[in-house]
N, CA, C and O of each residue as an XYZ file, in Angstrom:
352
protein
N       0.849     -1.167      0.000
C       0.000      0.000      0.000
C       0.896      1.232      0.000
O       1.609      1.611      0.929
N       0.750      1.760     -1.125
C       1.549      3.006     -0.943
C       1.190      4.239     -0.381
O       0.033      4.593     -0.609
N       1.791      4.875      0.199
C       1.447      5.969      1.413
C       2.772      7.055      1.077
O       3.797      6.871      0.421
N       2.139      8.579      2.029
C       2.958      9.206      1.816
C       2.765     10.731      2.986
O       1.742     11.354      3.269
N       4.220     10.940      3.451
C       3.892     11.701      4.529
C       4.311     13.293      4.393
O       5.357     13.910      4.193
N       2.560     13.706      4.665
C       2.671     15.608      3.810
C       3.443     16.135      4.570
O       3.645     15.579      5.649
N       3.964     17.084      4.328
C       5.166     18.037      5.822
C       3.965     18.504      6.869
O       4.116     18.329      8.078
N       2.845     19.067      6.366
C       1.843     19.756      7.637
C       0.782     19.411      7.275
O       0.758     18.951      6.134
N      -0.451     19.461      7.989
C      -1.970     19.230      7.834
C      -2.722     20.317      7.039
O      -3.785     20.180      6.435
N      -1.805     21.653      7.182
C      -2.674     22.130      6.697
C      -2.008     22.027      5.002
O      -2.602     22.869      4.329
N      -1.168     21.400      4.308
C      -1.006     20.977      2.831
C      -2.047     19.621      2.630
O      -2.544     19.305      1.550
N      -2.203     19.078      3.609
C      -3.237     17.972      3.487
C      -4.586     18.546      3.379
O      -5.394     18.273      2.491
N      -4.777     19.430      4.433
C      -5.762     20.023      4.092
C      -6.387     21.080      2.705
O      -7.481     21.644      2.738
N      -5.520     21.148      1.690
C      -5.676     21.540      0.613
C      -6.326     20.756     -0.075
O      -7.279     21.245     -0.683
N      -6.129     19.671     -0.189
C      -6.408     18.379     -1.231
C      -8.043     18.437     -0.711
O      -8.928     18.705     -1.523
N      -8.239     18.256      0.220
C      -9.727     17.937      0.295
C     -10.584     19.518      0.753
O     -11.719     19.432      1.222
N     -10.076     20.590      0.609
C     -10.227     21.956      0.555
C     -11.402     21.990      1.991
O     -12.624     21.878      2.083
N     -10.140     22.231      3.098
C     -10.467     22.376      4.389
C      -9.131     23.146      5.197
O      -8.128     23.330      4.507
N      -9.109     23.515      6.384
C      -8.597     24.036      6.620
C      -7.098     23.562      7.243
O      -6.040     24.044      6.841
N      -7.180     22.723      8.099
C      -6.285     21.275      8.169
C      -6.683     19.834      7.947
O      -7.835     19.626      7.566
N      -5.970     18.948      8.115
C      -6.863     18.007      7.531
C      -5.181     16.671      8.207
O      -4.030     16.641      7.771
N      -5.721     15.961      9.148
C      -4.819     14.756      9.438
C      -4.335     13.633      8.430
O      -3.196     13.288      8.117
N      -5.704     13.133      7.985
C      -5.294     12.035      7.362
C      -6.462     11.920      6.135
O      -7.640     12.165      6.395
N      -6.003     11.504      4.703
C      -6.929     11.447      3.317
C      -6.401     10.078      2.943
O      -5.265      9.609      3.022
N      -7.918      9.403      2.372
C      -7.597      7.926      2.088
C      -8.293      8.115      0.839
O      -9.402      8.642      0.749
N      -7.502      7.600     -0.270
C      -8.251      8.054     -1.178
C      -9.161      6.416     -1.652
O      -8.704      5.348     -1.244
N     -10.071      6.444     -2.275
C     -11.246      5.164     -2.467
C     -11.332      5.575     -4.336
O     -11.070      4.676     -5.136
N     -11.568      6.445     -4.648
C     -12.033      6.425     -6.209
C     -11.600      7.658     -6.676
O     -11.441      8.576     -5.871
N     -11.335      7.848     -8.137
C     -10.231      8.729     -8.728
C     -10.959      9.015    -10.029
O     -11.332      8.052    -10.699
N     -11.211     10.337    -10.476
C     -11.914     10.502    -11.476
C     -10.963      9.417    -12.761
O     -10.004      8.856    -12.229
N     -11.091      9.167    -13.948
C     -10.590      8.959    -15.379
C      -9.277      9.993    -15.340
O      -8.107      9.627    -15.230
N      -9.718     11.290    -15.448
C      -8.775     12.304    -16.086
C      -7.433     12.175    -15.149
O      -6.326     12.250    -15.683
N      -7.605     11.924    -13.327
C      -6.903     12.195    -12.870
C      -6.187     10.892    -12.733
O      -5.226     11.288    -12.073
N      -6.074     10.172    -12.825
C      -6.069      7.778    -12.535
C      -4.335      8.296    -13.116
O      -3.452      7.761    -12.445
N      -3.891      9.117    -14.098
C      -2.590      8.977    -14.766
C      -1.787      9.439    -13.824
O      -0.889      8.770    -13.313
N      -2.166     11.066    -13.424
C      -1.583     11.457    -12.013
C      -1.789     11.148    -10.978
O      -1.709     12.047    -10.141
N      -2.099      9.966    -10.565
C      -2.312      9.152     -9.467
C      -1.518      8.166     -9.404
O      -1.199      7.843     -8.260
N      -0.979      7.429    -10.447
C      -0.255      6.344    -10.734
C       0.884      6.742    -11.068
O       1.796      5.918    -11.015
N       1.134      7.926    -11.449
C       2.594      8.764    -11.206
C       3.015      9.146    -10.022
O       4.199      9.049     -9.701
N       1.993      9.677     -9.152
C       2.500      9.420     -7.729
C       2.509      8.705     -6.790
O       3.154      9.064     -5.805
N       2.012      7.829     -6.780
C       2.293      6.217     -6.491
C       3.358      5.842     -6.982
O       3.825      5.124     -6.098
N       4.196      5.852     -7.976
C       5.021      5.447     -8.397
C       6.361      6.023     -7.877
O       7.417      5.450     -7.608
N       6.057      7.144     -7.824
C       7.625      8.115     -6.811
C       7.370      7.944     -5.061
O       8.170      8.545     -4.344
N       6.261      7.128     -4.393
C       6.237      7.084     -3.510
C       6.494      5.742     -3.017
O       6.781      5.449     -1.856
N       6.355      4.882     -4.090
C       6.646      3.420     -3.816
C       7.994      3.511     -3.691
O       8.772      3.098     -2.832
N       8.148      4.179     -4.792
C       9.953      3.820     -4.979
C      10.815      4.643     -3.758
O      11.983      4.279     -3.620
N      10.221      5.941     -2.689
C      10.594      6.314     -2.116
C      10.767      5.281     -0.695
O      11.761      5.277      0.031
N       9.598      4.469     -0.525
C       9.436      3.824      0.361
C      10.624      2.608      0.532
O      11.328      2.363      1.512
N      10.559      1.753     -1.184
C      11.636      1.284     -1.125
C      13.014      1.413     -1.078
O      13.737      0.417     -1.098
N      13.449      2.540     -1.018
C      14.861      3.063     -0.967
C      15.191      3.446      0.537
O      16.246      3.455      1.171
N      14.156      3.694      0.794
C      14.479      3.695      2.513
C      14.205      2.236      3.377
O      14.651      1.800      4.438
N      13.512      1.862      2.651
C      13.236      0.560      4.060
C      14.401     -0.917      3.119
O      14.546     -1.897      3.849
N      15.215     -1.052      1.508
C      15.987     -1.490      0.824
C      17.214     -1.877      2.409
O      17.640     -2.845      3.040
N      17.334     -0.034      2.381
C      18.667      0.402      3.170
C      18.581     -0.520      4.618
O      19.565     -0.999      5.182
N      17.616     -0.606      4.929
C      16.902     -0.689      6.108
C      17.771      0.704      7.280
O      18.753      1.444      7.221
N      16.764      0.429      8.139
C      16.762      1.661      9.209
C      17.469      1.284     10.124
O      17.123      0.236     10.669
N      18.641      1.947     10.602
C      19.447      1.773     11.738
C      19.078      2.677     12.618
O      19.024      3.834     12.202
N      18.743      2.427     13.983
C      18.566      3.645     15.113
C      19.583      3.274     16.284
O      19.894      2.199     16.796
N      20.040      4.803     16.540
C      21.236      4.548     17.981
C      22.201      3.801     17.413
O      22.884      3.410     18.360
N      22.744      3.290     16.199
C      24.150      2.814     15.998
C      23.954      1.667     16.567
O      24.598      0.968     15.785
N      23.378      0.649     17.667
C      23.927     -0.419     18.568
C      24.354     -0.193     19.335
O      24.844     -1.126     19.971
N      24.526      1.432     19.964
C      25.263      1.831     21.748
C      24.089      1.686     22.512
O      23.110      2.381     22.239
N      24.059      0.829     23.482
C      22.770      0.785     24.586
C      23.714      1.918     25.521
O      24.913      2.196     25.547
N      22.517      2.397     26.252
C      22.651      3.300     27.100
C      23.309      2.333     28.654
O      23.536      1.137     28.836
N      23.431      3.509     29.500
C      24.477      3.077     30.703
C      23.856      2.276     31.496
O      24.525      1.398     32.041
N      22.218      2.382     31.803
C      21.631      1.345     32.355
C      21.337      0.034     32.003
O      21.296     -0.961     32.725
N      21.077      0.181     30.447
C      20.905     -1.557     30.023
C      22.520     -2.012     29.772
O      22.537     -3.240     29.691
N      23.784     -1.488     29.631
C      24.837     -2.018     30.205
C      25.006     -2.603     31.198
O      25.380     -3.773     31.123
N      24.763     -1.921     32.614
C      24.941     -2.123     33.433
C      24.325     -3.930     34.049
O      24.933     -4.862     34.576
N      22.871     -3.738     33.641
C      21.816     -4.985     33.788
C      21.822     -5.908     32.639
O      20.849     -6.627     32.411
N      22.993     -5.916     31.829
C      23.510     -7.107     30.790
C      24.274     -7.627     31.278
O      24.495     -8.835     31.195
N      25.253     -6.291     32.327
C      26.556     -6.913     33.256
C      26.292     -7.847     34.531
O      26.987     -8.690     35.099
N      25.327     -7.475     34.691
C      24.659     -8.429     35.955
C      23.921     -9.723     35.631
O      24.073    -10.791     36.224
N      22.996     -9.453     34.478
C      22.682    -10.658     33.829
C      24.063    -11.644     33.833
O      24.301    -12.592     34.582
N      24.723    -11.200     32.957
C      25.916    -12.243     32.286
C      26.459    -12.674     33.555
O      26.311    -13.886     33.709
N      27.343    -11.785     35.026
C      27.451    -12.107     35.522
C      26.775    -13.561     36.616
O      27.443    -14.528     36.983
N      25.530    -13.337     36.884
C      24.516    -14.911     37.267
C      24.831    -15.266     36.409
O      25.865    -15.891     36.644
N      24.583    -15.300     35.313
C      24.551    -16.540     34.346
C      26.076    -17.542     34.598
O      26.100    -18.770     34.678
N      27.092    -16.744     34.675
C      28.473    -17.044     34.728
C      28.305    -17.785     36.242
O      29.015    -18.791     36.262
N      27.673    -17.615     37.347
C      27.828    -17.724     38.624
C      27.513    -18.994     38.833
O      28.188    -19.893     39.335
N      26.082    -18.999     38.267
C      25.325    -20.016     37.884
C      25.767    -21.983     37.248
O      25.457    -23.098     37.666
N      26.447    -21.563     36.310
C      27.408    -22.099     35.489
C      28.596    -22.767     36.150
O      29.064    -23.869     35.861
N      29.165    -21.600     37.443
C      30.277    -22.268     38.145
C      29.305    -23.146     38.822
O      29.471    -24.343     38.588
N      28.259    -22.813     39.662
C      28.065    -23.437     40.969
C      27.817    -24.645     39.719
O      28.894    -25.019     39.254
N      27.204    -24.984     39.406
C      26.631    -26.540     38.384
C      28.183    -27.245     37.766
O      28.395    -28.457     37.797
N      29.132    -26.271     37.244
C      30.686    -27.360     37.284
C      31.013    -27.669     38.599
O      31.976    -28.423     38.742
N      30.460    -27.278     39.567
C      30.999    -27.634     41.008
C      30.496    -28.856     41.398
O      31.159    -29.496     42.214
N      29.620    -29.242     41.050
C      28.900    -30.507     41.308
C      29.219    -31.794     40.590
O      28.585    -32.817     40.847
């Protein structure tokens, strides 16, 4: 489903000639207009795929200082754990 995100509501709100306007779903498309519809569908598909192709990296992979900290403690039991059971 191709989709596409306006900069403000009130450019959305142009299209359906209101004053802002959140969200337009479009259902049926005159004849005249079906060509410029499928032209922009077409720069929005392809926009979609060039970003989600890349896929999306967020934060690099640095966890913050607290889920460090409670990975360090995790791992640690786990390690603790592990001795006491070779002890046996």
């Amino acid at each position: 489903m191709p989709y596409c995100i306006v900069k403000n509501k009130s450019r959305l709100g142009t299209v359906v000639h209101q004053k802002t306007c959140a969200v337009v779903a479009l259902t049926s498309v005159k004849k005249e207009d079906q060509h410029a519809l499928d032209q922009l569908r077409s720069n929005f598909k392809a926009m979609f795929n060039d970003v989600t192709a890349h896929g999306r990296k967020w934060g690099g992979g640095i966890m913050g200082l607290k889920t460090q900290a409670k990975l360090q403690k995790r791992q640690e039991a786990l390690e603790a754990e592990l001795a006491k059971k070779a002890q046996y």
